[in-house]
DRENMIFI-210841 format. One record per atom (N, C-alpha, C, O, CB): residue number from 1; atom name; y negated, x, z negated. Coordinates in steps of 0.001 Angstrom, whole numbers, plus 500000, padded with zeros to 6 digits. Atoms other than C-alpha are relative to their C-alpha. Glycine has a CB too. Layout:
<nodes>
NODE  dovo  marmar   north    east      up
NODE   NUM      CA       Y       X       Z
...
</nodes>
This chain:
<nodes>
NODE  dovo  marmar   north    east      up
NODE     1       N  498583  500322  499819
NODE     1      CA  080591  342576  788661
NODE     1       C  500873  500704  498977
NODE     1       O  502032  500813  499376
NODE     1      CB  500451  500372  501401
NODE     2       N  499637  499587  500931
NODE     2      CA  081652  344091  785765
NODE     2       C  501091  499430  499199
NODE     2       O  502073  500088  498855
NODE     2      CB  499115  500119  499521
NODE     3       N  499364  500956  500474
NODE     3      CA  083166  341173  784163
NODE     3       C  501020  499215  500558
NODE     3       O  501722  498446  499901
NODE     3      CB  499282  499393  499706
NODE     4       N  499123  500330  499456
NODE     4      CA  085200  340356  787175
NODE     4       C  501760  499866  499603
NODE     4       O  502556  498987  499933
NODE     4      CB  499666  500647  500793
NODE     5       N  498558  499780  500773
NODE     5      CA  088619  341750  785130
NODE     5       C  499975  498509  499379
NODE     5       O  500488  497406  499568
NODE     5      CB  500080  501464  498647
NODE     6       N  499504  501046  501343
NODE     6      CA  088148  339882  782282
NODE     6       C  500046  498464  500334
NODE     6       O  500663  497623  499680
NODE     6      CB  498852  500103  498643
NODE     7       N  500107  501721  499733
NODE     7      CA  087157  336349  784270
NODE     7       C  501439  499679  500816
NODE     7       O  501939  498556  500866
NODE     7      CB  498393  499471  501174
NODE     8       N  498511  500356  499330
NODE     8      CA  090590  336742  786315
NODE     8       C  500737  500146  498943
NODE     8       O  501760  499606  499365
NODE     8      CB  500610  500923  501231
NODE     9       N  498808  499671  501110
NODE     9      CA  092709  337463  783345
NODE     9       C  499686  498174  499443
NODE     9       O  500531  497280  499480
NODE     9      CB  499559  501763  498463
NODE    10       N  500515  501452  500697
NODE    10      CA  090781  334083  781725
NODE    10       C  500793  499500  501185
NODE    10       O  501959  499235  500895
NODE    10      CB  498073  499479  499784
NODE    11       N  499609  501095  499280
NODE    11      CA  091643  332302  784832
NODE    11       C  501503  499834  500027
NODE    11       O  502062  498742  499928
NODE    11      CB  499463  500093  501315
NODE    12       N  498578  500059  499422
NODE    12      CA  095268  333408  785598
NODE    12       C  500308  499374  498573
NODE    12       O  500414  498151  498486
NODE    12      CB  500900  501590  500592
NODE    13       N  499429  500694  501680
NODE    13      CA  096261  332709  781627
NODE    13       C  499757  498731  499728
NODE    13       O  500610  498037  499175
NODE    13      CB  499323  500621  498673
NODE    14       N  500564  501882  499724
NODE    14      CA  094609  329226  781880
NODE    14       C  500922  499138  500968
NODE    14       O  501346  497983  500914
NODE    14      CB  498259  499864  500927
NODE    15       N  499125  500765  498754
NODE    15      CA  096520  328498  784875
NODE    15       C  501581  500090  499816
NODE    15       O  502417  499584  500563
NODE    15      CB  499660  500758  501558
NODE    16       N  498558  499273  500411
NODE    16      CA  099721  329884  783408
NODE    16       C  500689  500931  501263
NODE    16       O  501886  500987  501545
NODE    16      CB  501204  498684  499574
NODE    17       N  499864  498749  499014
NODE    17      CA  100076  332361  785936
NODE    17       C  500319  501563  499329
NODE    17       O  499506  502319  498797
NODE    17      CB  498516  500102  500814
NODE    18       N  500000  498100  500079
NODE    18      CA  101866  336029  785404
NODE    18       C  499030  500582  500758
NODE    18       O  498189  499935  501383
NODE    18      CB  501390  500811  500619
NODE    19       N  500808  498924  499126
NODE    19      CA  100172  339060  787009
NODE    19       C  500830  499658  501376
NODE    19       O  500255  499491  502452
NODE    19      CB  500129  501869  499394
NODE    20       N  499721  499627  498790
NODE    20      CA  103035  338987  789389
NODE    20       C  500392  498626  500700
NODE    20       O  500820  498622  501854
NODE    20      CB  501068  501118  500001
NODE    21       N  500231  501030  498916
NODE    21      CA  103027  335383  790410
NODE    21       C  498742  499607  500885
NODE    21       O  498758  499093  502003
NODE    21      CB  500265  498953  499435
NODE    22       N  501128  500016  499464
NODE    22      CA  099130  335482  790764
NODE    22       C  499927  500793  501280
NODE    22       O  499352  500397  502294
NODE    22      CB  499139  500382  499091
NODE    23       N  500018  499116  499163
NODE    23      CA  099909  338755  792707
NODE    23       C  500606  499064  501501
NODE    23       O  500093  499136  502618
NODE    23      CB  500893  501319  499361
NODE    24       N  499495  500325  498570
NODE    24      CA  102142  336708  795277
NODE    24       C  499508  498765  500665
NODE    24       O  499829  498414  501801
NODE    24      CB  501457  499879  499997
NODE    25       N  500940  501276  499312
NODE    25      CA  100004  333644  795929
NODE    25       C  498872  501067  500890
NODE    25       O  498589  500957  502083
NODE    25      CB  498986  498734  498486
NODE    26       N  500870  499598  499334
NODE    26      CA  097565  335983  796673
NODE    26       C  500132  501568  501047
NODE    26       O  499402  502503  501377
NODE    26      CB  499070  499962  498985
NODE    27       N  499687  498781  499450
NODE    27      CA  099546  338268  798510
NODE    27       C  499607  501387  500011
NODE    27       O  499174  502014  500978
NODE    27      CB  499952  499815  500839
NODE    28       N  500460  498561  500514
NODE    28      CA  098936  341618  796528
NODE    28       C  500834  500500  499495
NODE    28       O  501911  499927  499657
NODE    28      CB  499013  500162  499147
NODE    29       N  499267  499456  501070
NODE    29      CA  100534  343950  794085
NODE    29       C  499811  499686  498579
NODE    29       O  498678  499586  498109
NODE    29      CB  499873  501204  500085
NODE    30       N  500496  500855  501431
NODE    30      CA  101036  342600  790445
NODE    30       C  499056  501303  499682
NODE    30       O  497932  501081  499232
NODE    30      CB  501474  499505  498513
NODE    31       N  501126  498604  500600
NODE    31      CA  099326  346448  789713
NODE    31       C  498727  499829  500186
NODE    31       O  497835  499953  499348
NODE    31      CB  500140  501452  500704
NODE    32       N  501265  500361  499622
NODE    32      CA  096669  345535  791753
NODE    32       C  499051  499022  499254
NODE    32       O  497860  499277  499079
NODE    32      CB  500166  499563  501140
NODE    33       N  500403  500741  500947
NODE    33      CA  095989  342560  789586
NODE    33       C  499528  500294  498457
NODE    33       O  498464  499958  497938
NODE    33      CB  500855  499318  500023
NODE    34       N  500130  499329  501084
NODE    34      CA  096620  344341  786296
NODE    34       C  498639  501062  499628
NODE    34       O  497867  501089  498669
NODE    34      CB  501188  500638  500038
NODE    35       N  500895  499232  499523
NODE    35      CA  094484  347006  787641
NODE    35       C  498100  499255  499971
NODE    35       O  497064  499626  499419
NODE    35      CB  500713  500297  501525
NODE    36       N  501483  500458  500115
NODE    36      CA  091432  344729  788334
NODE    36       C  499756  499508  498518
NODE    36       O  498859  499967  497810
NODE    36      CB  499652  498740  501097
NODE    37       N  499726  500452  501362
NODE    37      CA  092230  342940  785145
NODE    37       C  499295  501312  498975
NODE    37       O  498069  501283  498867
NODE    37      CB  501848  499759  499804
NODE    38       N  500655  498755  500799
NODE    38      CA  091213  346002  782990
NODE    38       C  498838  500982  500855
NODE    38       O  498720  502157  500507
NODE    38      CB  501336  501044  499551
NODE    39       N  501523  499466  499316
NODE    39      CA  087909  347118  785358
NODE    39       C  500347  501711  500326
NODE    39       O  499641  502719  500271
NODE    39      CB  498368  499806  498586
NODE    40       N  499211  498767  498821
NODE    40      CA  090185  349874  787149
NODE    40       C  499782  499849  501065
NODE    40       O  498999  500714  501459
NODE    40      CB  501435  500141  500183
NODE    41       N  500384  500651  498436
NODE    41      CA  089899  348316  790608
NODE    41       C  499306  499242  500076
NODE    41       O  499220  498642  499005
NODE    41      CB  500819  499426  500753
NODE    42       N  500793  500908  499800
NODE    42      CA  087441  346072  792023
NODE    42       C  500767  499376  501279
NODE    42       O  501555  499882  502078
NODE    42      CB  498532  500502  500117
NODE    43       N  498661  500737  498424
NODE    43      CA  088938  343244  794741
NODE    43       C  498734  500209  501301
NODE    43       O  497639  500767  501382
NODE    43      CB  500692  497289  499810
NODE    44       N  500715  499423  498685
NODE    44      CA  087814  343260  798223
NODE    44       C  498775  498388  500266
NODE    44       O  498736  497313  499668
NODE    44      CB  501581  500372  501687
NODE    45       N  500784  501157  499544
NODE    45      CA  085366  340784  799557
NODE    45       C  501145  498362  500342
NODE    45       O  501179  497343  499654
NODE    45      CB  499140  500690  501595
NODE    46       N  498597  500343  500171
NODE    46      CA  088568  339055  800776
NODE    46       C  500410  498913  499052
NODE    46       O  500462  497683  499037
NODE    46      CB  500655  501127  499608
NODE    47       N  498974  500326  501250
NODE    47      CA  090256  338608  797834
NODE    47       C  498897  499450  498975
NODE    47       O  499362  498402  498528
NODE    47      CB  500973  501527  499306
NODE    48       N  501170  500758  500438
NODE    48      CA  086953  337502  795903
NODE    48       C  499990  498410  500497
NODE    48       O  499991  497421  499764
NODE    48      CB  498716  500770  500563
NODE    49       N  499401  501937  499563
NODE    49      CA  087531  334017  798545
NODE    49       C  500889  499531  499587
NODE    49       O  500793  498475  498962
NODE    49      CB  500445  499524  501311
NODE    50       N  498586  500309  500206
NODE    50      CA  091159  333929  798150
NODE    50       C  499871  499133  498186
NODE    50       O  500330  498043  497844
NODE    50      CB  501095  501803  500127
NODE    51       N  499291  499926  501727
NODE    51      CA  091019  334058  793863
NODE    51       C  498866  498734  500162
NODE    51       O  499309  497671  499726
NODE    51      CB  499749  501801  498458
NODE    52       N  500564  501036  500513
NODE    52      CA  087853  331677  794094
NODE    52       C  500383  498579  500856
NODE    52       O  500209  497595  500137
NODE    52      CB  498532  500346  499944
NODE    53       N  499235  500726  499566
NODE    53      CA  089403  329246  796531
NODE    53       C  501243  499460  498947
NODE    53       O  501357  498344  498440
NODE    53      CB  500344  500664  501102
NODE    54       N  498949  500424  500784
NODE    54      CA  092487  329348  794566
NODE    54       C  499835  498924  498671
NODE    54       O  500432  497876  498428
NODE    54      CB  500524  501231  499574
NODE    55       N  500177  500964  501130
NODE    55      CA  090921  328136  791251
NODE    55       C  498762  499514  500190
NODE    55       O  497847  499611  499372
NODE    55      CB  500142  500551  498610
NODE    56       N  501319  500978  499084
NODE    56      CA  088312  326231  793247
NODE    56       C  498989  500494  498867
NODE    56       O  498855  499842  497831
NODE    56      CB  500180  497765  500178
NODE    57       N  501333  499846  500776
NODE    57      CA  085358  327900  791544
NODE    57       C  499128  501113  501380
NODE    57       O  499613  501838  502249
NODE    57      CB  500341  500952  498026
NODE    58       N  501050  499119  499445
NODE    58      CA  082280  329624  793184
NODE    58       C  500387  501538  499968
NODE    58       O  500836  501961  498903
NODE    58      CB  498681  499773  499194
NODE    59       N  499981  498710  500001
NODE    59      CA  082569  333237  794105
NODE    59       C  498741  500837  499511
NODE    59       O  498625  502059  499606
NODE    59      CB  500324  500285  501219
NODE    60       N  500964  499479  500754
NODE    60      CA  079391  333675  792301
NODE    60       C  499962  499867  498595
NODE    60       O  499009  500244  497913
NODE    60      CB  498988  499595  500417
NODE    61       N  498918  500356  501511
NODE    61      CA  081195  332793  789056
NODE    61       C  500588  501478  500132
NODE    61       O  499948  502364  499565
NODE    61      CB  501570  498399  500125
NODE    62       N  498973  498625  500415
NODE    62      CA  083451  335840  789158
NODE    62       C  499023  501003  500460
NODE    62       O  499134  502058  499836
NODE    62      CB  501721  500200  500900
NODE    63       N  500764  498820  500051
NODE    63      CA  080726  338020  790525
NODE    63       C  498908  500356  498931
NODE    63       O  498830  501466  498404
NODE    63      CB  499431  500035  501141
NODE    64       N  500939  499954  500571
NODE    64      CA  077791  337279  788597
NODE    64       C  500231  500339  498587
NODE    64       O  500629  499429  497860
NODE    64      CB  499417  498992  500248
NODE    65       N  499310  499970  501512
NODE    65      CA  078498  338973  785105
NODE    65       C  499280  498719  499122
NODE    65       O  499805  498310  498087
NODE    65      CB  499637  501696  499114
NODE    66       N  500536  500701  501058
NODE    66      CA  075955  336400  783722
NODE    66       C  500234  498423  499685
NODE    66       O  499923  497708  498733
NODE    66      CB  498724  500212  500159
NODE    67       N  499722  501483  499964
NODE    67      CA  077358  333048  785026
NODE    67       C  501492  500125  499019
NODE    67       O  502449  500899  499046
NODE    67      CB  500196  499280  501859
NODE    68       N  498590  500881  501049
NODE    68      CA  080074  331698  782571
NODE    68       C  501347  499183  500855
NODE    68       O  501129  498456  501824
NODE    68      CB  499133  498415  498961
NODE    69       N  498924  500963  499227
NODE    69      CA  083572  330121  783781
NODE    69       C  499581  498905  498741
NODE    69       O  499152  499068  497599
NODE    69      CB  502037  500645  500199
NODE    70       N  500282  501844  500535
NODE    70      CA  083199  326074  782749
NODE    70       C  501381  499860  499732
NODE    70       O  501825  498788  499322
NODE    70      CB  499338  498555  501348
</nodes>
């Protein structure tokens, strides 16, 4: 899960999403976002559904450092 930052930063910027609009869809702190974003924080199990729900992808996409976003 290593790669988790960098695949949410890909996603939110794709989606045209700030930190702190991503933050309020997904009811968080934009820090919190920023934070995971640079492999400071890790999200919760949670928030792993929420972000892959959101941009309808597999939650084994953002975990798996080796799977690729499509």
């Amino acid at each position: 899960m290593k790669r988790i930052g960098e695949k949410l930063h890909t996603l939110r910027v794709q989606h045209g999403y700030t930190a702190r609009q991503l933050a309020d869809i997904l009811d968080i702190s934009h820090t919190h976002i920023l934070r995971m974003e640079k492999g400071q924080k890790g999200p919760s199990a949670s928030l792993i559904l929420k972000i892959s729900q959101l941009f309808s992808i597999s939650a084994d996409v953002l975990m798996k450092d080796e799977l690729e976003l499509e």
